[in-house]
C-alpha positions as CSV (number, residue, x, y, z in Angstrom):
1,X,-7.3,11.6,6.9
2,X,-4.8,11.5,4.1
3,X,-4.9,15.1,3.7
4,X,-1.8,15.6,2.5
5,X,0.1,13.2,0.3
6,X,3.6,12.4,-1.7
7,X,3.7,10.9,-4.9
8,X,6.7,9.1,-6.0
9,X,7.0,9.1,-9.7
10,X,9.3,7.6,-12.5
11,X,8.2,9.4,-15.3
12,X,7.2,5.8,-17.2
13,X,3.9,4.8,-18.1
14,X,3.3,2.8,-15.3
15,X,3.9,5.8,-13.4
16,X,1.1,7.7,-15.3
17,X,-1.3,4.8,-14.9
18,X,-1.1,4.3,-11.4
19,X,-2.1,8.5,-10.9
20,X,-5.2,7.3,-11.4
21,X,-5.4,4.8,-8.4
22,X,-5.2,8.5,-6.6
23,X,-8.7,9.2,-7.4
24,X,-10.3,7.7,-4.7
25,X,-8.0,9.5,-1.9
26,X,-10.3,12.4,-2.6
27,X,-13.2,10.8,-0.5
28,X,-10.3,10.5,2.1
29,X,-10.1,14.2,2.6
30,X,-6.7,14.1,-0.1
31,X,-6.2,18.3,-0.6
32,X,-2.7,18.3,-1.8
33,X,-0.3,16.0,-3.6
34,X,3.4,16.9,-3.5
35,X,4.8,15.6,-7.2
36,X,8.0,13.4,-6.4
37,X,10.8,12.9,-8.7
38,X,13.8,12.0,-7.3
39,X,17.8,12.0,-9.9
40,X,20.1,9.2,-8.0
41,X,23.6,12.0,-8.5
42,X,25.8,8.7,-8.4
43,X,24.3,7.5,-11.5
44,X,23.4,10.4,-13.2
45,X,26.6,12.4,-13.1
46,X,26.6,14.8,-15.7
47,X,23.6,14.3,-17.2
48,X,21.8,15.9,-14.3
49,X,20.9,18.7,-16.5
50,X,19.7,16.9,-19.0
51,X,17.3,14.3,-17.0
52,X,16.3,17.5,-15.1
53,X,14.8,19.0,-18.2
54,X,13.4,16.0,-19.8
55,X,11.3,15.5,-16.5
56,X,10.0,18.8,-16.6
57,X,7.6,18.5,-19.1
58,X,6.6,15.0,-17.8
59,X,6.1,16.0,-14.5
60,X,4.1,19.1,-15.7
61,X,2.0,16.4,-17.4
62,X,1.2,14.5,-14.6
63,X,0.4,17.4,-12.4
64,X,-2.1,18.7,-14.7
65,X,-3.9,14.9,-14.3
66,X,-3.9,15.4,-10.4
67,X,-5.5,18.8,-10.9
68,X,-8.2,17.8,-13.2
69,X,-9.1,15.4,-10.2
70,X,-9.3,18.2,-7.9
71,X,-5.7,17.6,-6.1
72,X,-3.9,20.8,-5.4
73,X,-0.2,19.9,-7.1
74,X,3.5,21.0,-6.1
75,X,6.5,19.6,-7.7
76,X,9.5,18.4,-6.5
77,X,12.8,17.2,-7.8
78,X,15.4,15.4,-5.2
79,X,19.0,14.9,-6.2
80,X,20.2,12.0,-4.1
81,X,19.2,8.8,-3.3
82,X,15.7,8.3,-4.0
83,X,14.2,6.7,-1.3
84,X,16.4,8.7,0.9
85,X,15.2,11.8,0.3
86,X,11.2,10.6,-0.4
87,X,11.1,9.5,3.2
88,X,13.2,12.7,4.2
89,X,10.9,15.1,2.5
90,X,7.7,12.9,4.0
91,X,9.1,14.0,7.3
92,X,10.1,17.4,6.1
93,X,7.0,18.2,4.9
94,X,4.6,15.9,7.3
95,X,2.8,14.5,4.8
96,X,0.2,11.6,6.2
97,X,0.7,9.2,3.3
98,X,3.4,8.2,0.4
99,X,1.9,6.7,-2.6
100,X,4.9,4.9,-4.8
101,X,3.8,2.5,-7.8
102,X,4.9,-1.2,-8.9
103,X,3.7,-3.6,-11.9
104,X,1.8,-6.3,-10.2
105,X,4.0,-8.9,-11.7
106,X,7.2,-8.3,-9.9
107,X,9.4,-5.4,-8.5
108,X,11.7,-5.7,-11.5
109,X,9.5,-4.8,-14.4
110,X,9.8,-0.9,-13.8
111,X,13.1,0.5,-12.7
112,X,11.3,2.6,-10.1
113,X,9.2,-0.3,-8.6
114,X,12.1,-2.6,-8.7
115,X,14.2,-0.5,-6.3
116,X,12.9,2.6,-5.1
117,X,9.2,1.7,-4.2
118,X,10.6,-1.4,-1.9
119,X,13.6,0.6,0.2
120,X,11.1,3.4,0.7
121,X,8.7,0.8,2.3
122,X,11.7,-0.8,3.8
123,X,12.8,2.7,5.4
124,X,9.0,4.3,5.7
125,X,7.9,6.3,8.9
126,X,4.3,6.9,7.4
127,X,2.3,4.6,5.8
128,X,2.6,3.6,2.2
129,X,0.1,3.1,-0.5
130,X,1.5,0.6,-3.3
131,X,-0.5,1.4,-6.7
132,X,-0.4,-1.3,-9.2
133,X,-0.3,-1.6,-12.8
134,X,-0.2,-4.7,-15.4
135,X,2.0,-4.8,-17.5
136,X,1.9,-6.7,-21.0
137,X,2.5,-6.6,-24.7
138,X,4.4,-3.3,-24.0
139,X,1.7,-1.5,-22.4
140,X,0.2,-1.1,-18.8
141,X,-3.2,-1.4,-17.2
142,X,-4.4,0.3,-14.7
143,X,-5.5,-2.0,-11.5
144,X,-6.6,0.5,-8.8
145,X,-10.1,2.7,-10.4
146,X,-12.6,2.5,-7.1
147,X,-10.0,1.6,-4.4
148,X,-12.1,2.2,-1.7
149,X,-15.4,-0.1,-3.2
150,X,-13.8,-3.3,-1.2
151,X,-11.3,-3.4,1.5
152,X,-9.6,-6.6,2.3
153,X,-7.6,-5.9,6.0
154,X,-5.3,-9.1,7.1
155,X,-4.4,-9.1,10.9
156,X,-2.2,-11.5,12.9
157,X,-3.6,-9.3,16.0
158,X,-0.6,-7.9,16.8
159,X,-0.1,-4.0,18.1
160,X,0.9,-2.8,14.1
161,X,-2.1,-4.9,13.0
162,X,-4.6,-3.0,15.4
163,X,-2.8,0.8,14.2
164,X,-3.3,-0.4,10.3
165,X,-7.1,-1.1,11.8
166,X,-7.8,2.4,12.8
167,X,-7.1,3.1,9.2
168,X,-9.5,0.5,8.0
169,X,-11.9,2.6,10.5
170,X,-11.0,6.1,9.1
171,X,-11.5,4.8,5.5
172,X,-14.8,3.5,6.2
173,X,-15.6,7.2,7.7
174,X,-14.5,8.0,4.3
175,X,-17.0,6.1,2.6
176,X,-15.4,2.3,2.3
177,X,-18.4,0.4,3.0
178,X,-17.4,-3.2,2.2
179,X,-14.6,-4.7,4.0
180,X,-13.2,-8.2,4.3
181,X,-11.3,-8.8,8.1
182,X,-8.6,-11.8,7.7
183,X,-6.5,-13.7,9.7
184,X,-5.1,-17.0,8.8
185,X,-4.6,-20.1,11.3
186,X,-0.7,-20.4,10.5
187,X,-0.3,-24.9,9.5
188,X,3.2,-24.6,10.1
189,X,3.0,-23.4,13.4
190,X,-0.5,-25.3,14.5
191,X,0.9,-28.8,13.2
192,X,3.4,-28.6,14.9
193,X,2.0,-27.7,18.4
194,X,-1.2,-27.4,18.4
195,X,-3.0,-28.9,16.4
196,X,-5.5,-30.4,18.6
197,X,-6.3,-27.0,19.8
198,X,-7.3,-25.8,16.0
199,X,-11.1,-25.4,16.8
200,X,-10.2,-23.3,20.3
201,X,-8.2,-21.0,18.1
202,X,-10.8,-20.7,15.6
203,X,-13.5,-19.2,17.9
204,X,-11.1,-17.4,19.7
205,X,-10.3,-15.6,16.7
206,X,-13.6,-15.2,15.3
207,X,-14.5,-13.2,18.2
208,X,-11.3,-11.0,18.7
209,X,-13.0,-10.2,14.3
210,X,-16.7,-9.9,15.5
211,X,-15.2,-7.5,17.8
212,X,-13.5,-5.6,15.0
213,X,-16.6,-6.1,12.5
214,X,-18.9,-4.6,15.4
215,X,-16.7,-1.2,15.2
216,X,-17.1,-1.0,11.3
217,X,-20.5,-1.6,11.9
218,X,-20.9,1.3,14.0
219,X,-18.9,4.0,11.9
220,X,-21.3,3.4,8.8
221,X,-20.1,-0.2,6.6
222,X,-22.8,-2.2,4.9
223,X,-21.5,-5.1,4.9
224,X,-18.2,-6.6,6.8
225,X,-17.5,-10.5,6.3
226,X,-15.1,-12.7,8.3
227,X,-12.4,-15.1,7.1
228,X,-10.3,-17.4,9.0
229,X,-8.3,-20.0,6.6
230,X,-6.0,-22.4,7.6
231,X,-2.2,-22.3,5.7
232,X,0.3,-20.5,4.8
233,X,-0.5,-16.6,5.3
234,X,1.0,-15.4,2.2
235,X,-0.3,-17.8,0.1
236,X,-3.8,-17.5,2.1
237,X,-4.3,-13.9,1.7
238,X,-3.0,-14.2,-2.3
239,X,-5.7,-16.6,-2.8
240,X,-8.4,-14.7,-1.1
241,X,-7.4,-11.7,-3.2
242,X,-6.9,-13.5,-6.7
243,X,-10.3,-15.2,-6.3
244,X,-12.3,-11.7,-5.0
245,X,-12.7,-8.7,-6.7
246,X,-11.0,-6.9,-3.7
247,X,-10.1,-2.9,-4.4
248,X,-7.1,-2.6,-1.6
249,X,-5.5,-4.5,0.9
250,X,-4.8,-2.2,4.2
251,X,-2.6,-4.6,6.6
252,X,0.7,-3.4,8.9
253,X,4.2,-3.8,7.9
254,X,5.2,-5.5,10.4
255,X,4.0,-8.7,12.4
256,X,4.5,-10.5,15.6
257,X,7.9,-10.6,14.8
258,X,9.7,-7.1,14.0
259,X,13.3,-8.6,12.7
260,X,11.9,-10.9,10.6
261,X,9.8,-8.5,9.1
262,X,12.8,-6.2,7.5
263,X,13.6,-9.1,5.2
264,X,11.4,-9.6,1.5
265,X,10.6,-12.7,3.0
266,X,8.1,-11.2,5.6
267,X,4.3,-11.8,4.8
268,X,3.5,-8.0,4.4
269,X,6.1,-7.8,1.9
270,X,5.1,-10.5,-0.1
271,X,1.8,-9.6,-0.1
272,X,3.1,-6.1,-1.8
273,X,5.4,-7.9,-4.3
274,X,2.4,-10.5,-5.5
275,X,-0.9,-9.2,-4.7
276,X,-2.8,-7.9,-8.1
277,X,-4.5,-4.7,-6.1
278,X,-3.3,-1.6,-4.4
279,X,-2.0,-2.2,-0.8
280,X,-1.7,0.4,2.0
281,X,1.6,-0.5,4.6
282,X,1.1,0.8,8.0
283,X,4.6,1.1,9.6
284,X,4.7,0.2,13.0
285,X,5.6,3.3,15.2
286,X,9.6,3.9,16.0
């Protein structure tokens, strides 16, 4: 499936926390991880040198953690903007997944995840995998050790929802055997025009799931449970998540509406700046 990856790294703790979210890609066929760490030449300048040989030894660190969990490890340093070049090198190198890290309390907490995770999910052709760490009291926790015990997949039902499904599938070939299918009745837009109609939509929807839940079946899961809230769809799937020991959130990057979906705004967005666990970003195909 994911058999082989990119991993973005910072060289900060978070960074070394997060390797571990990795762990669980080897039950998803993960072979070989390609070590990224990428020196922005406008603001490095001169020091180039000097970063470059200060990350050697950190990167060399971190490779020997991937290898101890069986990943086959190459390094690479990029000069240039960084998620420039991470998504040029995913294409280069036609990798099936980039894995970049965050804090789970905001993108600005780690210099890395405050800039470079987000623009190379803005700008990714393959699909992403967030890892999160918490941050506090000047060290980090890990947030990602069995990411494939419970997966929670939100859907509006549109075409990118269904591709970010067949990854829901491939991880439950891969041994996922819990999984949570989502999809919230939208207030804004059903007060406003069709209300009256909220029951309709509810079954409706519960079948297009039972449909989806009947596929999971089939390919192996244990168990596969249905939620359909009624809200706001950020705030919906946030509360599912903060009140369910979920392990990652698979959903696509963009929704019914592709423009609006650029902006940090969108819901799959917010979901990745907020949500406490791991999230996996299927791009929609360009």
């Amino acid at each position: 499936m994911f058999s082989k990856i990119i991993v973005g790294s910072s060289l900060s703790e978070v960074s070394f926390k997060t390797l571990y979210c990795l762990k669980g890609l080897r039950q998803a066929e993960t072979q070989k991880v390609i070590l990224v760490h990428a020196i922005n030449i406008q603001r490095a300048g001169s020091l180039y040198n000097q970063l470059l040989k200060l990350a050697d030894p950190i990167l060399e660190e971190q490779k020997k953690i991937l290898e101890e969990m069986g990943f086959s490890v190459e390094i690479e340093v990029l000069l240039g903007s960084p998620h420039y070049e991470i998504n040029r090198l995913a294409r280069e190198k036609n990798v099936s997944l980039i894995a970049v890290h965050m804090t789970a309390e905001s993108l600005i907490d780690d210099a890395f995840a405050g800039g470079v995770a987000y623009e190379v999910i803005q700008h990714a052709e393959k699909p992403v995998l967030v890892m999160k760490a918490k941050t506090g009291a000047g060290q980090s926790e890990m947030l990602c050790q069995e990411i494939l015990s419970h997966i929670i997949y939100p859907t509006d039902f549109s075409d990118n929802a269904e591709r970010a499904f067949t990854y829901v599938e491939e991880l439950v070939e891969s041994g996922c055997s819990k999984v949570t299918l989502l999809h919230v009745q939208e207030k804004e837009r059903i007060d406003k025009y069709l209300k009256d109609r909220l029951a309709e939509f509810n079954a409706i929807d519960q079948a297009r799931l039972e449909r989806l839940k009947e596929r999971l079946i089939n390919i192996g899961a244990h168990e596969v449970s249905i939620e359909i809230p009624y809200g706001s769809a950020t705030q919906e799937i946030l509360r599912e998540v903060n009140n369910n020991p979920y392990s990652l959130i698979v959903m696509g990057s963009q929704g019914r509406g592709f423009i609006s979906e650029v902006f940090l705004g969108s819901v799959s967005h917010n979901i990745v700046r907020k949500a406490p666990v791991p999230v996996l970003l299927v791009p929609a195909i360009r």
